[in-house]
Every structure is written in structure tokens, then in C-alpha cells.
GUSERO-889710 format. One line per 4 residues: number of its first residue (from 1); for each residue x, y, z of N, C-alpha, C. Coordinates in steps of 0.2 Angstrom, whole numbers, plus 5000, padded with zeros to 4 digits. Example, Ala and Ser with C-alpha at 12.3 -4.5 7.8 and 13.67 -1.06 7.14 Angstrom:
1> 5066 4972 5039 5062 4978 5039 5066 4984 5039; 5064 4989 5035 5068 4995 5036 5064 5000 5039
% end
This chain:
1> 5022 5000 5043 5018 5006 5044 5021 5011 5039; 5015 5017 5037 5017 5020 5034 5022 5026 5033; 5028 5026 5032 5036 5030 5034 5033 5035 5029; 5036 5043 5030 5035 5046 5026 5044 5051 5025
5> 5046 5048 5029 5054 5052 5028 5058 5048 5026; 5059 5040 5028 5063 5038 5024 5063 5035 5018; 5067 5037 5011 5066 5036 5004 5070 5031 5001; 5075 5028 5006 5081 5023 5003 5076 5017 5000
9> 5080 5016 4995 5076 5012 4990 5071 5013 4985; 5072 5021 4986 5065 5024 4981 5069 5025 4973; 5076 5025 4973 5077 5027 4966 5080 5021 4963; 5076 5018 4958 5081 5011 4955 5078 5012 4949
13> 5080 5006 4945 5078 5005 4940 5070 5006 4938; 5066 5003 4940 5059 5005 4940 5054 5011 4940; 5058 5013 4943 5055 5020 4945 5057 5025 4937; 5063 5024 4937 5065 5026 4930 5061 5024 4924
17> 5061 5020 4924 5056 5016 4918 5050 5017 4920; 5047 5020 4926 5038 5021 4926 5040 5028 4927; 5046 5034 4925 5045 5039 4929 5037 5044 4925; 5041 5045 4917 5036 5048 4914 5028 5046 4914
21> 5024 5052 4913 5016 5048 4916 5014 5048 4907; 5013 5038 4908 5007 5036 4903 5000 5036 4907; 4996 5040 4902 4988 5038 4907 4984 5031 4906; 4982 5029 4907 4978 5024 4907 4973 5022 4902
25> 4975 5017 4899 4973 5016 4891 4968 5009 4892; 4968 5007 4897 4964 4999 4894 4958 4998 4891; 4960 4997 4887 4953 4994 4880 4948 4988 4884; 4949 4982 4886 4947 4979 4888 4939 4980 4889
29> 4934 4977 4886 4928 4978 4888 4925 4971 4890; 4919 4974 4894 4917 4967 4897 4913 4961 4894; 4913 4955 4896 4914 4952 4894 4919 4948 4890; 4925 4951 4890 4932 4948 4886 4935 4945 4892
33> 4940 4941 4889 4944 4938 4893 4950 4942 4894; 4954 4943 4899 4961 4947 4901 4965 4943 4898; 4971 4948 4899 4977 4945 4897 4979 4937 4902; 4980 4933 4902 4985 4930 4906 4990 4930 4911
37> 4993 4926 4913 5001 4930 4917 5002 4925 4922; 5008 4925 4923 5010 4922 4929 5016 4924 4933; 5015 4925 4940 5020 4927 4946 5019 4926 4951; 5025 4927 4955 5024 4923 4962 5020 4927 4966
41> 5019 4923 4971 5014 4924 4976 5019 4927 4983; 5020 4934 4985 5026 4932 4989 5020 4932 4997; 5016 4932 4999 5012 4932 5005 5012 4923 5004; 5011 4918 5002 5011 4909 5000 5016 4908 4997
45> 5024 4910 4996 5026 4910 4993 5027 4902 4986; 5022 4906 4983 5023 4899 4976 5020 4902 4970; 5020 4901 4965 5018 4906 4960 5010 4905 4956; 5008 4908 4954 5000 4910 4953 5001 4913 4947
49> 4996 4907 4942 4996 4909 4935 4985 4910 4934; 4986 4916 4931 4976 4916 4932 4974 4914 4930; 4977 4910 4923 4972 4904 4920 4970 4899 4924; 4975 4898 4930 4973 4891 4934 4965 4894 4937
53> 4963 4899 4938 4959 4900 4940 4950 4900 4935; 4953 4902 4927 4945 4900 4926 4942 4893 4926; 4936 4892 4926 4932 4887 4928 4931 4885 4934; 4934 4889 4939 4934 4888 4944 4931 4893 4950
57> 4934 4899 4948 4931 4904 4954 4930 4912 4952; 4928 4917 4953 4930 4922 4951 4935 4925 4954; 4937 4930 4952 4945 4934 4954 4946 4942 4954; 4947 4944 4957 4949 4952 4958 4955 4952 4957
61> 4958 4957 4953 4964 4958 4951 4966 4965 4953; 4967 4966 4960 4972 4975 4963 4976 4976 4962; 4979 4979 4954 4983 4981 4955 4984 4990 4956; 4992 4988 4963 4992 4993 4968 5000 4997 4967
65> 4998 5002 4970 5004 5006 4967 5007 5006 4975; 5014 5003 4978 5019 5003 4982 5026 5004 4980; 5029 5011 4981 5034 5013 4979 5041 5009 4981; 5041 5008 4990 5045 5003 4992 5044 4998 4997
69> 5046 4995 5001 5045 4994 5006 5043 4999 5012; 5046 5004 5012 5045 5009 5014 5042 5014 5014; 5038 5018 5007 5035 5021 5005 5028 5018 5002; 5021 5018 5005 5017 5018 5001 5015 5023 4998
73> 5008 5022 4991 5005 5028 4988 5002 5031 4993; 5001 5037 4996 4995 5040 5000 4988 5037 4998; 4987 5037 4992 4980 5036 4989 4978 5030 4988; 4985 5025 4988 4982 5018 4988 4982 5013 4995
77> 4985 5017 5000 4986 5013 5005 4981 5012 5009; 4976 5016 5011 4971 5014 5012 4966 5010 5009; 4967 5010 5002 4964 5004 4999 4965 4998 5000; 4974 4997 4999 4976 4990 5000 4973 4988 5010
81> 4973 4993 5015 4971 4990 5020 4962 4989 5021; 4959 4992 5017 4953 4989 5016 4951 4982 5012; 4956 4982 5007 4955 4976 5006 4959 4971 5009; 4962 4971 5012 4966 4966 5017 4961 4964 5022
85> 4957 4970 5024 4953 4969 5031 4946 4966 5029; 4944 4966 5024 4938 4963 5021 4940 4958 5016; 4947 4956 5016 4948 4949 5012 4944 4942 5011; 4941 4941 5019 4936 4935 5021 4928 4936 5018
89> 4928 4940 5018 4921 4943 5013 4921 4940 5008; 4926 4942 5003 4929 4941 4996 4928 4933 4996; 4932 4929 5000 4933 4920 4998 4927 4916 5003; 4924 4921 5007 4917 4920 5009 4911 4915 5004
93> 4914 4921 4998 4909 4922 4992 4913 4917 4986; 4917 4915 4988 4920 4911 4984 4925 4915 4977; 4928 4920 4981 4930 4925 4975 4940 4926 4980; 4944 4925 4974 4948 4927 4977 4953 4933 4976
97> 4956 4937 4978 4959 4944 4977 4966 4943 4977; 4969 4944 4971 4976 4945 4969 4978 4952 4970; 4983 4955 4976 4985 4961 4974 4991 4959 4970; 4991 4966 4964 4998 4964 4959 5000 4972 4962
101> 5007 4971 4963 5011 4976 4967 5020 4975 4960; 5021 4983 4962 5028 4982 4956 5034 4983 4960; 5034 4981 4968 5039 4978 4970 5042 4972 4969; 5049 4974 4971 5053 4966 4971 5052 4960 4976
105> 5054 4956 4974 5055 4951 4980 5054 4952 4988; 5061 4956 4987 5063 4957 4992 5057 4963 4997; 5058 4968 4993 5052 4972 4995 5044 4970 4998; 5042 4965 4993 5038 4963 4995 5036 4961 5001
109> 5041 4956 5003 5041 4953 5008 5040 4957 5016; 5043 4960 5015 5041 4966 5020 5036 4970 5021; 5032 4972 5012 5026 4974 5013 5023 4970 5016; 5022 4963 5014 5017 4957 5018 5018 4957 5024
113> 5023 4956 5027 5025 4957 5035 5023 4964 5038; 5024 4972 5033 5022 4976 5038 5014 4977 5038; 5011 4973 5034 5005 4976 5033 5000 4970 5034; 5005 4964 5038 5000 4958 5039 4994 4954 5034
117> 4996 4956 5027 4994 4955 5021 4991 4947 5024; 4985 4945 5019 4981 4937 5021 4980 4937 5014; 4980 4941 5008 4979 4940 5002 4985 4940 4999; 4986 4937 4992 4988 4935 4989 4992 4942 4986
121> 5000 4942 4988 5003 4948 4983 5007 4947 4980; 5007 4949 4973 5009 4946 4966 5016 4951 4964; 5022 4948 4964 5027 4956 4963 5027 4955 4956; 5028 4959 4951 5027 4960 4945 5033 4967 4945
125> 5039 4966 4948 5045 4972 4946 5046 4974 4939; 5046 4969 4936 5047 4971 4926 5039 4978 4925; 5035 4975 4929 5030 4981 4925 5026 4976 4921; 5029 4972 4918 5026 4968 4912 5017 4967 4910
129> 5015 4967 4918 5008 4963 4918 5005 4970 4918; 5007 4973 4924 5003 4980 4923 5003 4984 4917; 5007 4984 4911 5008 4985 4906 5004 4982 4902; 5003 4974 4900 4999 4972 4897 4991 4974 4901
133> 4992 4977 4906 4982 4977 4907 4982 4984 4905; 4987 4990 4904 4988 4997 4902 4984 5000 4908; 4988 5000 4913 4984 5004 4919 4988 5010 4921; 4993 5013 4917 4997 5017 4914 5001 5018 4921
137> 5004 5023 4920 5011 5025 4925 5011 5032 4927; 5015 5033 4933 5015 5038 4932 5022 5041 4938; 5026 5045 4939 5031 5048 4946 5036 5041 4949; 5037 5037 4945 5039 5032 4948 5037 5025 4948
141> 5031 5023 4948 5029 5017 4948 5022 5019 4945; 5019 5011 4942 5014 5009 4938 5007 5013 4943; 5000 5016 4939 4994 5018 4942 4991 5010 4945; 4985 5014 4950 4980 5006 4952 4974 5005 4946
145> 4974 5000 4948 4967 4998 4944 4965 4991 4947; 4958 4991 4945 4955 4984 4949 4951 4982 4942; 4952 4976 4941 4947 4969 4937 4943 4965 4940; 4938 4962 4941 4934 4959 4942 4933 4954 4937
149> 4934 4949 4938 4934 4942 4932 4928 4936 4935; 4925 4934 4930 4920 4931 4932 4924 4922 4932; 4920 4918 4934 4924 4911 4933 4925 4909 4928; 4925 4912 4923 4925 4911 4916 4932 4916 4914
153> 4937 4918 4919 4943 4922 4918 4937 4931 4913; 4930 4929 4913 4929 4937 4908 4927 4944 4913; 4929 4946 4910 4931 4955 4913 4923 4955 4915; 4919 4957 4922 4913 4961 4923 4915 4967 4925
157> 4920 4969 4928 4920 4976 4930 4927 4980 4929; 4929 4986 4928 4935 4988 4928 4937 4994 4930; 4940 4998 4935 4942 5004 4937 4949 5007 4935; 4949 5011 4933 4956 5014 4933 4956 5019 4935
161> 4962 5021 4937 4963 5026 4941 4961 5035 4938; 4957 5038 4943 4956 5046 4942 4958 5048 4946; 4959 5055 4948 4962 5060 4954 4955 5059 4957; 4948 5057 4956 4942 5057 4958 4940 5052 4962
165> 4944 5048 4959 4946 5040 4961 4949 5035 4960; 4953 5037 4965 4959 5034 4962 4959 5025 4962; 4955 5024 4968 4953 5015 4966 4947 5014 4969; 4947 5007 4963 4935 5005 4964 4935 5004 4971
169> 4930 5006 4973 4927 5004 4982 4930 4995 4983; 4931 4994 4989 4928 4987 4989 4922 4986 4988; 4917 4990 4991 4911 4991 4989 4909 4986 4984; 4912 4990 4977 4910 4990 4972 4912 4983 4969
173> 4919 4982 4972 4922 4976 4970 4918 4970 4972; 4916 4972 4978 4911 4965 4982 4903 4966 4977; 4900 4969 4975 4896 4970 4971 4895 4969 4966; 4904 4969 4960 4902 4968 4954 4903 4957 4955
177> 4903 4955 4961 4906 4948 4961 4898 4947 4963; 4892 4949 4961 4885 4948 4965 4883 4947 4971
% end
């Protein structure tokens, strides 16, 4: 659940490395193919590379800003529980949802446990991935942004993060999947 007084674990290498704010820069227009990547799966633990996915299915890629185990974003953590909640919608439709989150292992695993996560969460601690999609940074940890990938791995839809809005509806994400 959502802690808001305890911080242990909040200041490590990461946070240093996301402190300063880059805005969000991705070029990617639709129709393209995204970057690549591969990381584990810490909710199935096994790892998950999104090429295995084209030709096959479409794909939502959430990535989510959680500071620790212990602290989520205010802004994002009602999204990660909307999309948790309406998961079965998404694979209903034959669409599957990667949250990509920049905790560790370790971390992670406790996010899935406290937050009974049934979607797939991707830890990407290096920053690496979220970096290659430039979904920029900002206070500590990487911003959100949401992809929409058709079966073909090609971009249909892409949000990134505003003070306006900080992440696409699922609405939205169920919608650009038709």
C-alpha cells in the first residue's frame, strides 16, 4: 500500500542518475518500429524481449514511475492500479501490457506482492530502456509514458508525460488497440 512517511530506500544510485529533470523528447512517430529491449519479468519471473512479440499480438508498453518499494508516484499510482484492474480487458482483446518500472529486483518484487500486480513488471534499474524510448526524468526517477504497438512491434499511439497528464487513459490505451 501506498506509505507516505517511510523513505528508506529512496536515495541510491538511481535516483542520482534520474535526479536532474530531462523533459521528454521521443521522436518516434507512428507507424515506426520502437526500440527493442529485453528484461525480466519480475511478476512471471522470466525474461521478456518485445521482439518475441511481433507477428504475433499487440503490446502496451507502461512505462511507470515507482520510487521504491515503498514509495509510489502520487500521479502514477492510480494509473498502475487501473491498469492492473482492467488487465483482463487488454488480453481479452488479445493485447498484452508490460509495465516497465526503474526498480530493482529486489524492489520489484514487493511492488508485485503489495499491489497483487497480474501484469507483467519489467525492472529496467539501469534506466537503459526508458532512456532509449526518451520518456525523460525527473526528482529521482525516470517520467511515465505509454506505447501502443500494433502486431507488427509499429508505434499506433504514444503519451508522455504533462502536469495535465500525466499518463494516456486506459481508456485511451484500450481504444488505440481498436
Amino acid at each position: 500500500m501506498l506509505n507516505s512517511t517511510d523513505f528508506s530506500g529512496l536515495i541510491n544510485q538511481r535516483v542520482f542518475r534520474n535526479f536532474w529533470p530531462i523533459p521528454a523528447t521521443n521522436s518516434l512517430k507512428l507507424g515506426e518500429r520502437t526500440p527493442d529491449f529485453e528484461l525480466p519479468d519480475i511478476t512471471r519471473g522470466q525474461s521478456v524481449k518485445l521482439s518475441d512479440y511481433r507477428g504475433k499480438q499487440p503490446v502496451v508498453l507502461a512505462f511507470t514511475r515507482i520510487f521504491t518499494e515503498k514509495q509510489y508516484c502520487p500521479l502514477c499510482y492510480p494509473h498502475i492500479i487501473d491498469l492492473n484492474r482492467k488487465y483482463e480487458e487488454f488480453t481479452s482483446r488479445g493485447v498484452e501490457v508490460l509495465m516497465i518500472t526503474s526498480t530493482d529486483k529486489q524492489q520489484s518484487e514487493k511492488v508485485v506482492q503489495d499491489l497483487g500486480l497480474k501484469m507483467p513488471l519489467l525492472s529496467d534499474p539501469s534506466c537503459k530502456v526508458f532512456r532509449d524510448y526518451q520518456v525523460g526524468q525527473a526528482l529521482g526517477a525516470p517520467l511515465p509514458g505509454q506505447f501502443v504497438l500494433d502486431k507488427d512491434g509499429r508505434l499506433r499511439y504514444k503519451h508522455l508525460f504533462s502536469f495535465l497528464e500525466p499518463n494516456g487513459s486506459v481508456e485511451k490505451l484500450l481504444m488505440a488497440n481498436g
